[in-house]
Residue, then its C-alpha position, 0 to 999 in steps of 0.5 A: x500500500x502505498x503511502x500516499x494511500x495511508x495519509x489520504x485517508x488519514x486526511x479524509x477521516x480527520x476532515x470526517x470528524x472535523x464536519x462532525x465537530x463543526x455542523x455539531x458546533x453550528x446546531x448548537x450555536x442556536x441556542x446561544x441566541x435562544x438563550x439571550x431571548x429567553x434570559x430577556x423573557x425572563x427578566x421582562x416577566x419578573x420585573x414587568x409583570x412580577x411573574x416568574x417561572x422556575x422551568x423557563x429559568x432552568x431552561x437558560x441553565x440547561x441550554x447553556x450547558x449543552x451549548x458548553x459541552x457540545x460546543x467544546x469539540x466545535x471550539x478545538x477544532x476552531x482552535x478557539x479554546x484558551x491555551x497558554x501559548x508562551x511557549x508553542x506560538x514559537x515553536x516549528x510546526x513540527x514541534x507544535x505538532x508533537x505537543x498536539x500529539x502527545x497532549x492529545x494522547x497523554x492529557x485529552x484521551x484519558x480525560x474523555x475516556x475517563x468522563x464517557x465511561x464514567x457517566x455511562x452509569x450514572x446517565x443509564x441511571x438518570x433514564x432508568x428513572x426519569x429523573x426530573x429537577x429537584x426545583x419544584x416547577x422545574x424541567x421534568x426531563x433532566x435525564x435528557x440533560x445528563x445524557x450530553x455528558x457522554x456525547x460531548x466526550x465522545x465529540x470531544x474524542x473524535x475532535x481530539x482524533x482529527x487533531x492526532x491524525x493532523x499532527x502526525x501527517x504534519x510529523x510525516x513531512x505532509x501539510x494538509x491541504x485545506x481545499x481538498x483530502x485528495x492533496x496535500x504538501x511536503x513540509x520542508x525539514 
């Protein structure tokens, strides 16, 4: 097989998982804007109307916290997420690379592992008795919440996957192209 063949499809997956990330990122970016409509409701009925309900609060809770989790991949793959960059802005691409690999492997990996697995149970458990919220008058459907637990460390697992398979074509001497899978540069040494 030839090694041409191998980063192709290398760079075909992680452009795969980088779509996952980004139309992920896009749907949930929605509710950002929800959010700011229902927090003004919210406001709007307290102080206007006197009024108030705890489900519609939860609810700007809620979203915001899909929107954090869900969004996370969106942001790495952006790499819109805060890093502390004093040392790797000045280093080769190269070695960026090599802390992107070994971050993701040492430091990313074990952390989303460690949350997907470690939530399955305690998610199975939220559905298995449709757990609501301990607010009185608050959502009913908490167990719809805790289940993006999972699936925000596994997005973030496969954005960290796209990034390891980026680094090591970068690692390889091969700059991914951005305009097509089917192309791609020789980095010189």
């Amino acid at each position: 097989m030839k090694i041409a063949n191998i980063t192709g499809g290398m760079l075909r997956l992680a452009k795969l998982l980088d779509t996952i990330s980004q139309r992920s990122g896009e749907a949930i970016s929605w509710l950002t804007l929800l959010m700011v409509i229902i927090t003004c409701l919210v406001v709007l009925l307290r102080y206007v109307f006197d009024l108030g309900w705890i489900w519609l609060q939860e609810s700007v809770t809620w979203m915001h916290a899909m929107v954090f989790m869900i969004g996370a991949a969106f942001t790495m793959q952006r790499e819109d997420h805060v890093r502390v960059d004093i040392l790797y802005r000045g280093m080769t691409i190269k070695k960026q690379a090599w802390v992107n690999l070994l971050g993701t492997l040492f430091l990313l990996f074990p952390t989303t592992l460690l949350i997907l697995f470690s939530s399955l149970g305690y998610v199975h458990d939220s559905w298995g008795y449709k757990e609501v919220s301990q607010e009185a008058g608050g959502l009913q459907a908490l167990y719809i919440l805790k289940a993006v637990i999972p699936l925000a460390a596994t997005l973030l697992t496969l954005q960290g996957l796209s990034l390891a398979l980026r680094s090591v074509l970068v690692l390889m001497g091969i700059t991914p192209s951005e305009e097509s899978a089917g192309t791609s540069e020789r980095v010189l040494p």
